[in-house]
PLY file of the C-alpha trace (Angstrom):
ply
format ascii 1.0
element vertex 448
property float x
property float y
property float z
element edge 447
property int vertex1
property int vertex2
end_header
86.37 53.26 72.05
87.86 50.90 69.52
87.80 46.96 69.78
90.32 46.10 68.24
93.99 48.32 67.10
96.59 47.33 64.77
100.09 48.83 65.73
101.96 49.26 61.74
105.73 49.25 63.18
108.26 46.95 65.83
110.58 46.61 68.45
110.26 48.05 71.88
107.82 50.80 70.05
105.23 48.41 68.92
105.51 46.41 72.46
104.53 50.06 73.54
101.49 50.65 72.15
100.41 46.75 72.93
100.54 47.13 76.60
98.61 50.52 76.45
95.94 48.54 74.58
95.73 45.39 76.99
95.30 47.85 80.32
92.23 49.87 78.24
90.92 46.43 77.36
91.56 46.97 73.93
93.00 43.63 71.10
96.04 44.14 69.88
97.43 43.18 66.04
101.09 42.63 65.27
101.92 42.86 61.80
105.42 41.40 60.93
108.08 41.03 58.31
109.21 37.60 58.25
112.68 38.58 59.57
110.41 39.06 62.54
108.34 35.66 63.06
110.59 35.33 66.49
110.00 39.35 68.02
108.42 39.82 70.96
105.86 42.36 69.60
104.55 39.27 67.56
104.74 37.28 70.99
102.61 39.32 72.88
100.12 40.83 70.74
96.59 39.26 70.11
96.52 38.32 66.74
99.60 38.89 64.11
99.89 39.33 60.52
102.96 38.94 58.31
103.18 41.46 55.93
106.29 40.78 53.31
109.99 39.97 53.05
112.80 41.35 55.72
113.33 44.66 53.41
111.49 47.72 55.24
109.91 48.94 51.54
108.50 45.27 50.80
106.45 45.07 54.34
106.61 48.05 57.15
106.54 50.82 54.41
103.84 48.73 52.25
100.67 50.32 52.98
97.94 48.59 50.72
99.46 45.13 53.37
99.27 46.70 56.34
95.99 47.95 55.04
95.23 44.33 54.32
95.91 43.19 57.59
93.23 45.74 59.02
90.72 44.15 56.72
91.34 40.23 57.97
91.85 40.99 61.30
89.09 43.73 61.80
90.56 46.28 63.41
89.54 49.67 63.09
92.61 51.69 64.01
96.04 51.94 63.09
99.01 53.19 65.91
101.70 53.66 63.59
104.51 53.85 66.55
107.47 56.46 65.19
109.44 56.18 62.15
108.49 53.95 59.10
104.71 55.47 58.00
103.96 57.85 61.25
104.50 60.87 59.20
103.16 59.88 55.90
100.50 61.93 54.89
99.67 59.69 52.07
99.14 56.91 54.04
97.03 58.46 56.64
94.73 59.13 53.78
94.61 55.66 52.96
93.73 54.79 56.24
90.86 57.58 56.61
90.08 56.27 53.13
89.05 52.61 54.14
87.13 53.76 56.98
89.87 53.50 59.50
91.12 55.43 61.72
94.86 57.19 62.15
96.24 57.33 65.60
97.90 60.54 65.35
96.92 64.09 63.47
95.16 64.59 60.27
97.30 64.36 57.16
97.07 67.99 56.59
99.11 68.55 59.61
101.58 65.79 58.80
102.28 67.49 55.27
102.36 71.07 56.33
105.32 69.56 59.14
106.57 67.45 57.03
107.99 69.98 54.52
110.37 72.01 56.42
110.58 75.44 54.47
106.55 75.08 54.84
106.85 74.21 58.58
108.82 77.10 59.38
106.64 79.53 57.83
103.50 77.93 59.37
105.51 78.00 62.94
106.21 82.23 62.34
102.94 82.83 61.69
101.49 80.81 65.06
103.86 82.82 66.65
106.44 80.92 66.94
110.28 81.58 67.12
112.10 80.72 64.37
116.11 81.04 63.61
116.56 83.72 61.18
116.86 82.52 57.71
115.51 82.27 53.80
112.37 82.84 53.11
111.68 79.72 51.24
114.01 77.56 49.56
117.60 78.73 47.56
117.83 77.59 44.54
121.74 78.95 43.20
124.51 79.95 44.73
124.54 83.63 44.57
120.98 83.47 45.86
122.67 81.67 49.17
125.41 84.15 49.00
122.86 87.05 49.57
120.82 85.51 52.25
124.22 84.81 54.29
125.95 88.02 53.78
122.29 89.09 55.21
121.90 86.75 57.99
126.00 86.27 58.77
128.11 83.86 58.85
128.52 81.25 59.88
125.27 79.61 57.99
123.91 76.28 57.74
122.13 74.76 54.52
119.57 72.26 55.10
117.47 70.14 52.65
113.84 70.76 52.60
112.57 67.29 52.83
115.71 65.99 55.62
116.12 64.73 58.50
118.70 62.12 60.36
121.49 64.92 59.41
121.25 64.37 55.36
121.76 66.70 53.24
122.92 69.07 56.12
125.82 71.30 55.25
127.56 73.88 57.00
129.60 77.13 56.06
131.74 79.23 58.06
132.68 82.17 55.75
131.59 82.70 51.83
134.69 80.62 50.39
133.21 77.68 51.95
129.29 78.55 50.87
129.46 77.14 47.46
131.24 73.29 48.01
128.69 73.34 50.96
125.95 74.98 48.90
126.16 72.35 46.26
126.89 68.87 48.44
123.91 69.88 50.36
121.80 69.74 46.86
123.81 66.79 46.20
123.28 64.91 49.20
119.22 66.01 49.57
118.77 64.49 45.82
120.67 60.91 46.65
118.67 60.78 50.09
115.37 62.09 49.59
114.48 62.31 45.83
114.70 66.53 46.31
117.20 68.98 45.90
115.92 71.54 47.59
117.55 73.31 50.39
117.21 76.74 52.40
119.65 78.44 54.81
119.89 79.21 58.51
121.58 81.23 60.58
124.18 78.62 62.61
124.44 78.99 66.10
127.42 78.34 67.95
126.76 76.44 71.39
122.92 75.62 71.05
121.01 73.05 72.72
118.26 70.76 71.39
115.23 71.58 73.16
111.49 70.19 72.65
108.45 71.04 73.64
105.97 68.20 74.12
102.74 68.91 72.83
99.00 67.56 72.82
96.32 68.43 71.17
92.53 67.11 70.64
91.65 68.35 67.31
88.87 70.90 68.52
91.02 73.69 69.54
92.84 72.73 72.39
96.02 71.45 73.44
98.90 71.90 76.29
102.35 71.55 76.47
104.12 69.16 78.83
107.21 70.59 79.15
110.59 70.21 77.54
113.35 67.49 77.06
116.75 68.51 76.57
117.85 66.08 73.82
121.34 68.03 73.08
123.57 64.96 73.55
123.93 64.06 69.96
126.12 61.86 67.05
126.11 62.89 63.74
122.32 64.44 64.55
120.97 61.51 65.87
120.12 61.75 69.88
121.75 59.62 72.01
120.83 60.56 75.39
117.30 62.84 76.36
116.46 64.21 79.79
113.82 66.12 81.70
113.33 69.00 82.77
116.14 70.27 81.08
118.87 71.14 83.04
119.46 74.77 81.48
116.00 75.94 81.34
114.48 78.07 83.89
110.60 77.70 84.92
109.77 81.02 83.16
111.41 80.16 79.82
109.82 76.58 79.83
106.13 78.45 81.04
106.71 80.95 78.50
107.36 78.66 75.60
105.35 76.41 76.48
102.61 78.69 76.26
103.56 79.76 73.28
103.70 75.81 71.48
100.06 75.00 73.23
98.71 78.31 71.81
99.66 77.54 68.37
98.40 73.76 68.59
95.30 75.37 69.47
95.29 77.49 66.72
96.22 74.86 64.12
93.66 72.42 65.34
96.28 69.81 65.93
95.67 66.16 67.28
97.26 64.05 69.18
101.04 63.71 70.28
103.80 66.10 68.74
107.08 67.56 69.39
108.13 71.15 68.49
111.92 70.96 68.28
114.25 73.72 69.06
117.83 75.30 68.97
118.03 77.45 72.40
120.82 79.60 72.80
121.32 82.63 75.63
117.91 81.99 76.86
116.58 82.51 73.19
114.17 79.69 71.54
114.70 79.08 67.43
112.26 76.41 66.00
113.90 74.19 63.51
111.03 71.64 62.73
108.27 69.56 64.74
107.73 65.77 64.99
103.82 64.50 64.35
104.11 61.84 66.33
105.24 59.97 69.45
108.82 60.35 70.19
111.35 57.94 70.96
112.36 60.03 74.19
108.44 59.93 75.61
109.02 57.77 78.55
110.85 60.91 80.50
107.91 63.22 79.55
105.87 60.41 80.91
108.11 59.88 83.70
107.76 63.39 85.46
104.13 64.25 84.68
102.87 60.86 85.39
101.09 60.16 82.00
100.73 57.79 79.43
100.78 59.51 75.89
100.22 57.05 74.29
96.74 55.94 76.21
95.88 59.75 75.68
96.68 59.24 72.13
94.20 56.38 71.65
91.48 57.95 73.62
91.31 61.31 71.92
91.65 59.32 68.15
88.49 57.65 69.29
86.86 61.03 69.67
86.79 61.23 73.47
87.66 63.95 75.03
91.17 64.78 76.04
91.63 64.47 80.18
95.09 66.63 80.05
94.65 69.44 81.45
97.42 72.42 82.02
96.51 73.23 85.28
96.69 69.77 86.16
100.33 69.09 85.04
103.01 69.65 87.24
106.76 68.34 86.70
108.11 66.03 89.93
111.40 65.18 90.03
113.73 64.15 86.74
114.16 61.38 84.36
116.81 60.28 82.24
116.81 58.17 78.83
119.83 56.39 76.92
119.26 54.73 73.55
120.51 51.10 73.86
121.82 50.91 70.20
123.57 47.16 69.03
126.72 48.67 67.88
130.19 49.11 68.42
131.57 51.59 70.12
134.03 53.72 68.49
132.80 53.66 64.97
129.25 52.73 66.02
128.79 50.26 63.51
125.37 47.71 63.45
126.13 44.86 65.05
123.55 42.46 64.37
123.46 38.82 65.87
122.05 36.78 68.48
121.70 37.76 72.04
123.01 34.68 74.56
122.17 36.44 77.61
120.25 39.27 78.48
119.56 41.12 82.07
116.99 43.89 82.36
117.70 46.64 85.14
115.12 46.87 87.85
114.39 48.47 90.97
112.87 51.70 92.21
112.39 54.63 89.48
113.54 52.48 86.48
112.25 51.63 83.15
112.88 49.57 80.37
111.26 49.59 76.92
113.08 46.44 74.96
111.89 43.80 72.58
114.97 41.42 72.84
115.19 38.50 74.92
117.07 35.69 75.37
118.01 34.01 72.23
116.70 36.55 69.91
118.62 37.12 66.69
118.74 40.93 66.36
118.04 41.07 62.81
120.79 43.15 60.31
117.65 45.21 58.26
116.18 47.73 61.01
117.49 50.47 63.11
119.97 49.24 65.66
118.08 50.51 68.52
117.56 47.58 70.52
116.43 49.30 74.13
115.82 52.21 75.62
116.91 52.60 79.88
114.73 55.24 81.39
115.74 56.35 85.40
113.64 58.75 87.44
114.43 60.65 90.74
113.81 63.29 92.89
116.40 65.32 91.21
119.08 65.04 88.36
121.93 64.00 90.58
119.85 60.76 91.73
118.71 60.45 88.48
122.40 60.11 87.16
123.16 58.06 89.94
120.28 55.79 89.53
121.32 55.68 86.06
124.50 54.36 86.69
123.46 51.74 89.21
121.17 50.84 86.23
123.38 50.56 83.82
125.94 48.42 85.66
123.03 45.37 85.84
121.95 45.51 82.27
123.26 42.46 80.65
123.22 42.21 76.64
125.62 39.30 75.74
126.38 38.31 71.98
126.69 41.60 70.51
127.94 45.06 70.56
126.11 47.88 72.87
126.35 51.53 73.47
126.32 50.21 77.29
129.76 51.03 77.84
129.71 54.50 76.18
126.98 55.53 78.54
129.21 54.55 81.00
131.94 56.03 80.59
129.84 59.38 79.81
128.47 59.38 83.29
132.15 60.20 84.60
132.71 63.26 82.61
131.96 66.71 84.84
129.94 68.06 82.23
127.39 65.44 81.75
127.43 65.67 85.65
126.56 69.27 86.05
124.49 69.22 82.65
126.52 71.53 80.70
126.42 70.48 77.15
125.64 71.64 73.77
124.13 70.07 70.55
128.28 69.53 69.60
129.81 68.22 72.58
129.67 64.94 72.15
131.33 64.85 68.70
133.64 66.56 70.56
133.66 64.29 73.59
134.28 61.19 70.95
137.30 62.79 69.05
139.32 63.23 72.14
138.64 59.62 73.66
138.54 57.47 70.32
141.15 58.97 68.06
0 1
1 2
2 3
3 4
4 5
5 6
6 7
7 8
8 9
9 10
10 11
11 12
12 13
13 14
14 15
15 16
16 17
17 18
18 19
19 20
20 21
21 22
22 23
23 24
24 25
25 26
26 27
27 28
28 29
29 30
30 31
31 32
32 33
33 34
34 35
35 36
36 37
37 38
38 39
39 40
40 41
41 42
42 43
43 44
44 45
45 46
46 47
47 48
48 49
49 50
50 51
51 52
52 53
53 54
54 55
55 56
56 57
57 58
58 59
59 60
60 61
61 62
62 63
63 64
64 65
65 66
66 67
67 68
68 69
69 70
70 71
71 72
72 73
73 74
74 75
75 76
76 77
77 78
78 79
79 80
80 81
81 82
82 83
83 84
84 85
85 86
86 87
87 88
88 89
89 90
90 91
91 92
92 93
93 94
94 95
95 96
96 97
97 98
98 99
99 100
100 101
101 102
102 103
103 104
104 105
105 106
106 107
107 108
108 109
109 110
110 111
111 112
112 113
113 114
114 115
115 116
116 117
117 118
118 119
119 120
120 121
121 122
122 123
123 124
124 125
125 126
126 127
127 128
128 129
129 130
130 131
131 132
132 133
133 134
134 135
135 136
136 137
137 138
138 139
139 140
140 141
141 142
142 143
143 144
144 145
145 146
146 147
147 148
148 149
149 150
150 151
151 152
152 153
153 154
154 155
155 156
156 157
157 158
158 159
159 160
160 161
161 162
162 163
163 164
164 165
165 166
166 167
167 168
168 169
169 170
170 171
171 172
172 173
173 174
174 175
175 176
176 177
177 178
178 179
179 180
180 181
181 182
182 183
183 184
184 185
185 186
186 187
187 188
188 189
189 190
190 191
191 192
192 193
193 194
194 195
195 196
196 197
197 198
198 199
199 200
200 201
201 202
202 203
203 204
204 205
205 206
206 207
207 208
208 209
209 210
210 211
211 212
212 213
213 214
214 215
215 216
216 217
217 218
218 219
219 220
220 221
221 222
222 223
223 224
224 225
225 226
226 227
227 228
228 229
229 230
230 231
231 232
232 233
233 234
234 235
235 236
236 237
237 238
238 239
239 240
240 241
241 242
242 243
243 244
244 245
245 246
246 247
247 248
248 249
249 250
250 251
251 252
252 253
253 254
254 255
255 256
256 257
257 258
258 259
259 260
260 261
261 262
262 263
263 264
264 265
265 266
266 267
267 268
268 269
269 270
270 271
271 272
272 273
273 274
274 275
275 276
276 277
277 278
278 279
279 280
280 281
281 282
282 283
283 284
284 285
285 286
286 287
287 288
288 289
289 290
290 291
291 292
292 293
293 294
294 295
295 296
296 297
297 298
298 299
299 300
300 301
301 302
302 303
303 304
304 305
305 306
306 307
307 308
308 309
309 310
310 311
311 312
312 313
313 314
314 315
315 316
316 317
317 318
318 319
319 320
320 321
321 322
322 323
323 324
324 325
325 326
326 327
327 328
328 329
329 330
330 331
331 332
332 333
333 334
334 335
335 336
336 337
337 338
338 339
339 340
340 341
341 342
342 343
343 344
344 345
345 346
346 347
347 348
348 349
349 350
350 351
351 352
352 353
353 354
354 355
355 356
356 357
357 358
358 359
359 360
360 361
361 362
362 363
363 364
364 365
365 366
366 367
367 368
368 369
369 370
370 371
371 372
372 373
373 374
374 375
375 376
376 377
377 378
378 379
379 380
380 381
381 382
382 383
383 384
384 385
385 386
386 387
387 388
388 389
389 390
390 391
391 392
392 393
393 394
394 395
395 396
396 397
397 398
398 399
399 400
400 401
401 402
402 403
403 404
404 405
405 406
406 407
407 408
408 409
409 410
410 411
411 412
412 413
413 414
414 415
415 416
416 417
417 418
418 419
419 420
420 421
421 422
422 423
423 424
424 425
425 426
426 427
427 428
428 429
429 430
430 431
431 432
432 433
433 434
434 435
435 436
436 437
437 438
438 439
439 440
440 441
441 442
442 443
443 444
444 445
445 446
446 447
């Protein structure tokens, strides 16, 4: 097992991993821009490094630092959290490359994931669902013309290397295929430095369903069940639950089954997400996640594990203690994404936090790095919290929720608090019947 782990990320995420490491006995580093001297991560981890200026590229994205770090402080791992370097492949080279090692898969894994055409092709052959499509990338117009006439409209046209809903275009007939066509390219090239896109076929009232996966590297690996992450703005998830309220116990057994078997197959490592449209009972893959998810707490929440304990142990080369057989789903959990910002137009709302209340109380959770005085800074994500509620059952999961919610306390800045709010009254989020659009939907009709 390792001495001694340095966590490359911040926030509630990094806070995470530090308290896994101080129950396995294990020292914890911080690393920090200098915008962060104050977080709490720094606070309550062992030892801490800064690493560079505020700006994400000049210290949480600057691998030969954080690599640095490692080297003063001794430690022999790296937990890169979610987001920033988690899915580099580059930089989990680096890290195998100085003797250290990755918490998470091998880079191989991380690159063949991390390109999306290639992802979907390595998902089809594992036997995988995928939504029908290109083969491969488009590269003109009359090219995307013939794969939607083939595939019918309407037709979505996604860049290779996205994610966060750039360079994401959609068409609902072939007069609309070539503006979308070409601001797709447009937007890909602006946000990730490649203009390559394919097509999908664009379903009309999917959810957004993933399948939590582990694996140990030698072969093999189990799912732990699904989240239904469908409540969504502008492709970025807002609200996840689990079980999902749509899916039956043979379609989450069958692809589970079918996610675990192709882990296996691939050799995979560690903690990953295989993400989903699901429509009339019918799974399409659309990408996976090779790493720890924002929305694990609910996973954790009904199967009574900590992923990212598992996720140290097996990087250390012990071996994995999940076991299918062993996990069983009790009861259902419930997470909202405390975001600082204001609520209709959801813009950051940086500042400093004069009084701040954490929810307690039977079957709820709270993964936060603010505090009392803390000046949310203006150059990260505005994710500031996340509220996680578990219960027997969905409806006292929603209502534990809502008792919840009505104690937090965030004074001095803008929340999502009272959106989450206001969503809990709405029938559908009460009987769970949403779709990947409804709460665009939802937003038009009470903000306009």
């Amino acid at each position: 097992m390792f001495d001694k782990i340095l966590i490359a990320n911040r926030g509630e995420i990094a806070l995470r991993v530090i308290r896994a490491c101080r129950e396995m006995g294990i020292a914890s580093v911080a690393v920090h821009s200098t915008a962060d001297a104050d977080a709490m991560h720094v606070r309550m981890a062992d030892e801490s490094v800064c690493i560079g200026p505020p700006p994400s590229a000049s210290s949480y994205l600057s691998m030969p630092a954080i690599i640095s770090a490692c080297e003063i402080t001794g430690a022999q791992a790296i937990h890169p959290g979610y987001g920033f370097l988690s899915e580099n492949a580059t930089f989990v080279q680096m890290v195998e490359d100085h003797g250290l090692t990755f918490i998470g898969p091998r880079a191989e894994h991380i690159r063949i994931m991390g390109d999306k055409i290639t992802a979907k092709e390595t998902a089809a052959q594992l036997g995988i669902p995928v939504v029908p499509g290109s083969e491969g990338g488009v590269a003109d117009v009359e090219t995307a013309r013939q794969v939607a006439a083939g595939i019918g409209y309407p037709v979505i046209i996604k860049a290779t290397a996205g994610g966060g809903g750039r360079g994401m275009k959609v068409a609902h007939d072939d007069g609309a295929l070539e503006v979308a066509f070409r601001t797709a390219r447009t937007e890909a090239k602006a946000a990730f430095g490649n203009p390559d896109v394919y097509i999908e076929k664009y379903l009309q009232k999917p959810r957004h369903i993933e399948i939590q996966v582990f694996g140990d590297g030698r072969g093999r690996a189990v799912h732990l069940g699904e989240r239904d992450c469908s409540l969504q703005r502008r492709h970025q998830k807002v609200l996840e639950e689990a079980p999902g309220p749509a899916i039956t116990a043979e379609e989450r057994a069958r692809i589970g089954k079918v996610c675990a078997d192709a882990m296996a197959q691939l050799g995979y490592a560690g903690a990953g997400t295989i993400e989903f449209l699901y429509e009339d009972g019918e799974f399409y893959f659309i990408e996976m996640n090779t790493r720890l998810q924002v929305e694990h707490p609910v996973t954790e929440a009904i199967f009574g594990v900590d992923l990212v304990r598992e996720q140290i142990c097996v990087a250390a080369g012990n071996e994995m203690t999940l076991r299918q057989e062993d996990l069983s789903i009790r009861g259902h959990a419930i997470e909202v994404r405390i975001n600082a910002e204001r609520v209709p137009d959801f813009a950051p709302c940086p500042g400093r936090v004069t009084q701040y209340h954490a929810p307690g109380g039977l079957g709820v959770r709270v993964d936060s790095a603010i505090y009392d005085g803390y000046s949310i800074p203006p150059y990260y994500d505005s994710l500031i919290g996340k509220l996680i509620v578990h219960g027997r059952d969905r409806p006292e999961a929603l209502a534990r929720l809502n008792r919840a919610l009505s104690e937090l306390i965030v004074d001095g800045v803008d929340t999502t608090v009272p959106l989450f709010r206001e969503l809990l009254k709405d029938p559908d989020i009460q009987s769970g019947n949403y779709s990947i659009h409804w709460l665009e939907r939802w937003l038009e009709r009470h903000y306009r």
